[in-house]
C-alpha positions as CSV (number, residue, x, y, z in Angstrom):
1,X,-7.7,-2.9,-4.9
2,X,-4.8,-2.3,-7.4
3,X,-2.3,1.1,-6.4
4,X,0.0,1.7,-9.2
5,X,3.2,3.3,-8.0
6,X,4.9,5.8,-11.0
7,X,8.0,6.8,-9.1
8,X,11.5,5.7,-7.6
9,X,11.0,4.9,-3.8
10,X,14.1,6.1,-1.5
11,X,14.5,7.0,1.8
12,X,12.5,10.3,1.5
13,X,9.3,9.2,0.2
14,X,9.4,5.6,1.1
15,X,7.2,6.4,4.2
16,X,5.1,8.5,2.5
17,X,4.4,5.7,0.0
18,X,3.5,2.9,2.5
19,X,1.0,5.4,4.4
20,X,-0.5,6.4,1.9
21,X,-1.4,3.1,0.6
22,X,-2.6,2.3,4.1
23,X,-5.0,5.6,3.9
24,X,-6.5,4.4,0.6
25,X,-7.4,1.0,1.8
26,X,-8.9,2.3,5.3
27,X,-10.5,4.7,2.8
28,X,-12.1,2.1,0.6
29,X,-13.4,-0.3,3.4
30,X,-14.9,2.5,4.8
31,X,-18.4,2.3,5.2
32,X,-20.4,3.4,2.4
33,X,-24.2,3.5,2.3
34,X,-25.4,0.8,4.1
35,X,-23.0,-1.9,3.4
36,X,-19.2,-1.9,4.6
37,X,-16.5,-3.2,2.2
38,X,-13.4,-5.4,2.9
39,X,-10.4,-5.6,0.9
40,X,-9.2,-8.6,0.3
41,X,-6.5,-8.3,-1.9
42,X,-4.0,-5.5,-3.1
43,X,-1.7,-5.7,-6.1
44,X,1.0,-2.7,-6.0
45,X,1.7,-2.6,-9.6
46,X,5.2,-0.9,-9.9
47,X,6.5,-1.6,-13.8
48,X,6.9,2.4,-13.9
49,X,9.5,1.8,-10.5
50,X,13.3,2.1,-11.8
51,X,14.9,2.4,-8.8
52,X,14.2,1.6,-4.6
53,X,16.5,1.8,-1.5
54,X,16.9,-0.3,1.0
55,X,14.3,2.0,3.3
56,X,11.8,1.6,0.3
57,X,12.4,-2.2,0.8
58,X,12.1,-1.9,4.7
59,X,8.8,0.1,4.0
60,X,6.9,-2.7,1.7
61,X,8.4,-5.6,4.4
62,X,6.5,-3.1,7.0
63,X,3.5,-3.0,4.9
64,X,2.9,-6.4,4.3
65,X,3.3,-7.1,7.6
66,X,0.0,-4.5,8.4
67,X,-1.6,-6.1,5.5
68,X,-1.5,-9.6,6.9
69,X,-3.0,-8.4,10.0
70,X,-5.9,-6.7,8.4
71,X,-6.3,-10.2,6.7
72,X,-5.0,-8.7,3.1
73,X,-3.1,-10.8,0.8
């Protein structure tokens, strides 16, 4: 799964931006049909990104950590 992120992350929206990440994967392994699909690897592509805080820094830290115990790399 690839999430491209088009905005500075700071304080206010750094949250927002790690949950909502979260939400698409749980989203996309879902079950659809009659098959389930697992993730196995997500690329956050942030070239647009010109600027992140230390709590946007603290959120991506946080959300590799619930990566790695979903087994995503």
């Amino acid at each position: 799964m690839i999430v491209r992120v088009d905005s500075a992350i700071y304080f206010s929206n750094s949250n927002y931006v790690k949950e909502r990440i979260l939400r698409w994967l749980t989203d996309e392994e879902a079950v659809k049909g009659d098959y389930a699909t697992r993730i196995q690897f997500l690329i956050v592509e942030m070239s647009p990104v010109t600027d992140i805080d230390t709590s946007g820094i603290q959120a991506f830290e946080e959300l590799h950590k619930s990566l790695e115990k979903r087994g995503v790399q």
